[in-house]
C-alpha positions in Angstrom: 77.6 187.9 186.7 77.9 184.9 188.9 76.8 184.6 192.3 79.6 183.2 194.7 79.3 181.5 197.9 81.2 183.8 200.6 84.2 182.0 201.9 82.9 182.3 205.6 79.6 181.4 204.8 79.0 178.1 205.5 76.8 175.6 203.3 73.1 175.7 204.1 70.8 173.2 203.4 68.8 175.6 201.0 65.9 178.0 201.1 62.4 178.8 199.6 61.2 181.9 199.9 57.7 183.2 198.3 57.4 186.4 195.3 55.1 189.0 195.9 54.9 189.9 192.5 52.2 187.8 191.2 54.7 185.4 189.0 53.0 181.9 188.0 55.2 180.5 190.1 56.0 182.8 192.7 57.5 180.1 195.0 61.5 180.2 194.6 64.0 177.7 195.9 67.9 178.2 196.0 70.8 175.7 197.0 74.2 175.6 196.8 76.3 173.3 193.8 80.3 174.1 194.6 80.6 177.4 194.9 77.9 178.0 193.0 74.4 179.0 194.1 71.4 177.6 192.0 67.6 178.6 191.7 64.2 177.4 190.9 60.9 178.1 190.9 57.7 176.3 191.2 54.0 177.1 191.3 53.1 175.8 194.9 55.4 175.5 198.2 55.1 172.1 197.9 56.1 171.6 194.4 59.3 173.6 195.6 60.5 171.8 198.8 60.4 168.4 196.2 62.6 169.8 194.0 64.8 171.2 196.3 65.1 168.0 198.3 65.7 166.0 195.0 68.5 168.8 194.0 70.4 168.4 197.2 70.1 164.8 197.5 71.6 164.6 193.8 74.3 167.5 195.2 75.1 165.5 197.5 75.5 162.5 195.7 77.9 164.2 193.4 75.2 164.3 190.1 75.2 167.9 190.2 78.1 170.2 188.3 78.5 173.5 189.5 79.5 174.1 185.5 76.2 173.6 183.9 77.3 174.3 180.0 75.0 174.5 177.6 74.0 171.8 174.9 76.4 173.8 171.7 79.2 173.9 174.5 79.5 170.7 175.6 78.8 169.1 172.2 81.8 171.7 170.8 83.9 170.5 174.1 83.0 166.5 173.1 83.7 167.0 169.7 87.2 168.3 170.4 88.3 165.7 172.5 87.2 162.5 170.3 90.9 161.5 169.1 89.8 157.7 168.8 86.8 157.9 165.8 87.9 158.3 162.0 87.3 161.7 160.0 84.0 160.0 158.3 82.2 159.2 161.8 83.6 162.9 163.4 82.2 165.1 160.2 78.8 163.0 160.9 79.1 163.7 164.8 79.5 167.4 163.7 76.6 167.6 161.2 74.2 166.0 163.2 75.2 167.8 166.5 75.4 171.2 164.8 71.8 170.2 163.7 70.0 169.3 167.3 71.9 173.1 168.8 69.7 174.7 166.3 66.9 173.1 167.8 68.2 173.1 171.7 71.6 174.3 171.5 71.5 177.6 174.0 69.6 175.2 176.4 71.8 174.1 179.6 71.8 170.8 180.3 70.6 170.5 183.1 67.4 171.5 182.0 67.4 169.3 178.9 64.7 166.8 178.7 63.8 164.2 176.7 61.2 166.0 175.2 63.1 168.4 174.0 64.3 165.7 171.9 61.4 164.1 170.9 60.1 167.6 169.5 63.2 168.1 167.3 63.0 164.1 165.8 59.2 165.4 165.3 60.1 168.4 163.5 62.9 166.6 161.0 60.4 164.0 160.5 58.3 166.8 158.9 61.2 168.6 156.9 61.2 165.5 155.0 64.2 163.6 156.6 63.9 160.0 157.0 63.4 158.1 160.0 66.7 156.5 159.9 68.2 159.6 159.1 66.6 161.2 162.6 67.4 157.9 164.1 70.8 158.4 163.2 70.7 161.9 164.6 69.3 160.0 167.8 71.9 158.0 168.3 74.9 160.6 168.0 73.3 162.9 170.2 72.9 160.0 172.7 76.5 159.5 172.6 77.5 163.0 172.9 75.2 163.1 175.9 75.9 160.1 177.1 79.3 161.3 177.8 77.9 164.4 179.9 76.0 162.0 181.8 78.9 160.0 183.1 80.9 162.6 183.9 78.1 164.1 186.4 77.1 167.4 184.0 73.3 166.0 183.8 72.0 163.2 186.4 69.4 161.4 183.9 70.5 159.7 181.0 68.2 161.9 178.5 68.3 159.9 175.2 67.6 156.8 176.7 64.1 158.5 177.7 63.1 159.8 174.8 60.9 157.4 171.7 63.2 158.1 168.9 61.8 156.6 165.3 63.1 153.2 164.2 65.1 153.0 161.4 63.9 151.4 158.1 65.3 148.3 157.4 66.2 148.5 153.7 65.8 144.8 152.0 69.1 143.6 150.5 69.9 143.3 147.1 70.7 140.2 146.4 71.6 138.5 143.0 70.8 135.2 140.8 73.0 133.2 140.2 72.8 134.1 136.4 73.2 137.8 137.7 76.7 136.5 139.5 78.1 135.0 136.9 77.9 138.5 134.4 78.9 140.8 137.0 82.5 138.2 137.2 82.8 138.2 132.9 82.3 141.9 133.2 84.8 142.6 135.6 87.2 139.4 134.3 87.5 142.1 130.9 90.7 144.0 132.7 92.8 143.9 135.6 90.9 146.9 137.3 88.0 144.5 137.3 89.6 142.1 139.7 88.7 144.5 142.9 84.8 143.7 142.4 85.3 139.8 142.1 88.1 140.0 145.1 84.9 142.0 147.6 82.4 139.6 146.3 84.4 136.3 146.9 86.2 137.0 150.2 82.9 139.6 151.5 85.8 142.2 153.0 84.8 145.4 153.5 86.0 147.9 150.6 87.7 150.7 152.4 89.2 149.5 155.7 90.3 146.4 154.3 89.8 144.9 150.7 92.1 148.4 149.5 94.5 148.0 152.7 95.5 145.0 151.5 98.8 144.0 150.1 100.4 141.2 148.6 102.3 139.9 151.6 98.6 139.2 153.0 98.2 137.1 150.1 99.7 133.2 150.6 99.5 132.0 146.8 100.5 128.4 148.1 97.8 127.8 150.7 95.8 130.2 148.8 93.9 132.2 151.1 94.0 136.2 152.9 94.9 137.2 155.9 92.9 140.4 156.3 94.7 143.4 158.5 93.3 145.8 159.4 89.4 146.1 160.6 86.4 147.9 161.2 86.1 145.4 164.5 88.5 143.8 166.5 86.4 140.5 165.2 87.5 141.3 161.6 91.1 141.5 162.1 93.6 138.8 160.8 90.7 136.5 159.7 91.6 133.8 156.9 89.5 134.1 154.1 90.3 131.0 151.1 90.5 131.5 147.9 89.2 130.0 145.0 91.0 128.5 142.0 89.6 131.3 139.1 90.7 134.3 141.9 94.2 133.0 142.8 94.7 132.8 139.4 93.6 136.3 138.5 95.8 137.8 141.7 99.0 135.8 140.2 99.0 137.4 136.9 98.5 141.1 138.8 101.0 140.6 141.2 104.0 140.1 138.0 102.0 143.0 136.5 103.3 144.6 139.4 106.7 143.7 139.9 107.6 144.6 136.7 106.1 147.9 137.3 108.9 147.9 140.4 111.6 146.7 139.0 111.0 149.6 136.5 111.3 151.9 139.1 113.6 150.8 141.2 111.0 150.1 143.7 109.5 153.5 143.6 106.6 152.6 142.4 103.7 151.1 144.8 105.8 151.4 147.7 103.0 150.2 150.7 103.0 146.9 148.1 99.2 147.4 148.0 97.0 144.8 145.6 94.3 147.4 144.3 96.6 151.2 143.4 96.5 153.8 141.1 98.1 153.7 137.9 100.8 156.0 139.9 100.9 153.2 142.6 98.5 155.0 145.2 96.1 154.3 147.7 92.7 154.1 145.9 89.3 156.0 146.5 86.4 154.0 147.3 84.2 156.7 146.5 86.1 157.3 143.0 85.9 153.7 142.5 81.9 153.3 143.4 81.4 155.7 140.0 84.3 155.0 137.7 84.5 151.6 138.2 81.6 149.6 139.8 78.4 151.7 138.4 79.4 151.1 134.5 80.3 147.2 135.4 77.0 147.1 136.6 75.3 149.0 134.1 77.4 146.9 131.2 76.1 143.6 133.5 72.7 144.6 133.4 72.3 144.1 137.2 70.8 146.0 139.7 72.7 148.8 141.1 75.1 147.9 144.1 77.1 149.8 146.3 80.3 147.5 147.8 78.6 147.0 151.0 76.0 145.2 149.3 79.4 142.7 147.0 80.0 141.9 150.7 76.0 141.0 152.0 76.5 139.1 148.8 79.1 136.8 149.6 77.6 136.1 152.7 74.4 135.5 151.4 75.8 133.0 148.7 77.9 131.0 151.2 74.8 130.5 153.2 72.8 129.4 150.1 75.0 126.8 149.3 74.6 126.0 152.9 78.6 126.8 154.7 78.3 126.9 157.8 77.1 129.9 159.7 79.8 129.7 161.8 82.3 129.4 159.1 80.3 132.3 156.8 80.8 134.4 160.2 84.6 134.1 161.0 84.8 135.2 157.1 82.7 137.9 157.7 84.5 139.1 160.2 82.0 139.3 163.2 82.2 139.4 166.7 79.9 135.8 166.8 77.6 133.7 164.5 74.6 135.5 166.6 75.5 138.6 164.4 75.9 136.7 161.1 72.3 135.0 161.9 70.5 138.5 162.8 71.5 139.5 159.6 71.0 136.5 157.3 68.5 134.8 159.0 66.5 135.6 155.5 69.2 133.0 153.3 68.8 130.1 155.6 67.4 127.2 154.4 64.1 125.8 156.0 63.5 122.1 155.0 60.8 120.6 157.3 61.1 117.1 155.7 64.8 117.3 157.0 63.0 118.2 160.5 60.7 115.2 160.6 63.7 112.8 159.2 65.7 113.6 161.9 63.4 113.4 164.7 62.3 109.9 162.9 65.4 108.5 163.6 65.7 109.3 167.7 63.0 106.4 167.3 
């Protein structure tokens, strides 16, 4: 049941009062959140006029709720109102959230504390998950209660305060030349090919972009891309050039597939995308990762790829046959050629006969 303040009773500035009962901590202090009254305890008189004084100075303030949820209900609540993330990111929200209210999730949170956390990326630590699997976890749950903590249900910012493990940096693949060069015969065998040599040459990212594109992005006599849609603001309607042996490739699909059209009076690939199904539909990543890109890898005799790492590819080639970073990064599609160095710091050239020539010449 909860305890209401009367209507006539006006708003005290709190009490502490001492248990008889011989409790560890038999002092007891109560105050006054809305209309509802809170109380605490603490072992010494002391200890208890502290926290009172913090609570009503944070009551006052407005940091306080008088609706102190628990973890599992505000992460439910959170969850329901995120309209702006895609299914992939929400169903990770949900599985990592639903994971940390096993651990804390009947706790209220305003009694969540970072080491509540800490104790939980301890424990998944020893289940055997990974640290940037728990780091992960980390950051979700910070988001989540991030969200609390600017709408005044907690007054600390709790993830911030707690050591979460850093996540392993995983060494890119990257291949040889010689490597190149097979994986492009492989996939040059038939037009399904074309959708490995399109992500390694123009480094777009496979789902959001490389299969949203359609022909009408495609500018045959200037030949280059305009990319639409993005993952970032950054990566929208970038030009990315083509080269000679792709433009050519993408010219003998595209009358593939306007005889396909014709056929069916236009039925047929009606979003006019580049890389369909054999009915003319959107294709599946996913689908495509196993059916497609594993056995071209396999047949290639190259190390095993996932798209992302087609993309770090073309980066890390431009760079090696030394585009500029600022170039390689408006191709990319980031936000500022800070971003593109963090990342391929690794494929930059370091020529210290280059340094001492040009500092020879200032005299």
């Amino acid at each position: 049941m909860t305890i209401g303040r009367p209507k006539n009773r006006k708003r005290t500035k709190g009490a502490i009062t001492f248990r008889k009962d011989g409790r560890k901590s038999p002092w007891m202090y109560r105050y006054w959140v809305g209309d509802k009254r809170k109380t605490g305890y603490a072992s010494t008189r002391a200890i208890a006029e502290d926290k009172l004084n913090r609570a009503l100075v944070l009551s006052a303030d407005g940091m306080l709720s008088d609706n102190d949820l628990t973890f599992d209900e505000w992460s439910k609540l959170w969850l329901s109102s995120r309209r702006d993330i895609r299914d992939k990111t929400l169903n990770q929200y949900r599985s990592n959230l639903a994971r940390a209210s096993g651990y804390f999730g009947s706790k209220k949170l305003s009694k969540l504390t970072p080491s509540h956390l800490e104790a939980m990326y301890a424990t998944l630590l020893d289940t055997g998950l990974s640290p940037t699997t728990v780091r992960q976890v980390h950051v979700n749950i910070g988001t989540c209660l991030r969200s609390a903590f600017r709408k005044g249900l907690i007054f600390r910012d709790i993830p911030s305060l707690a050591e979460a493990p850093s996540a392993r940096k995983r060494k890119p693949i990257v291949l040889s030349r010689v490597e190149w060069k097979s994986l492009l015969d492989v996939s040059a065998k038939s037009s399904s090919g074309l959708i490995v040599e399109f992500v390694l040459k123009t480094g777009m990212r496979i789902n959001v972009e490389a299969l949203g594109t359609t022909w009408t992005q495609i500018d045959f006599a200037r030949r280059e891309v305009t990319v639409g849609n993005s993952k970032t603001k950054a990566g929208e309607y970038r030009v990315i050039p083509l080269d000679n042996g792709l433009i050519s490739r993408l010219q003998s699909l595209h009358k593939i597939h306007l005889s396909k059209q014709l056929e069916s009076g236009y039925k047929w690939n009606q979003t006019n995308l580049i890389f369909c199904t054999s009915a003319g539909n959107r294709q599946s990543y996913t689908n495509l990762q196993k059916r497609l890109l594993e056995p071209m890898l396999v047949e290639a005799g190259v190390p095993r790829l996932s798209w992302h790492h087609l993309r770090h590819n073309c980066g890390s080639y431009l760079l090696s046959e030394n585009v500029p970073i600022t170039m390689v990064s408006k191709i990319l599609g980031h936000a500022n050629p800070a971003i593109t160095m963090s990342v391929y710091a690794h494929e930059l050239p370091e020529d210290s006969e280059q340094v001492r020539t040009a500092m020879a010449k200032i005299g």
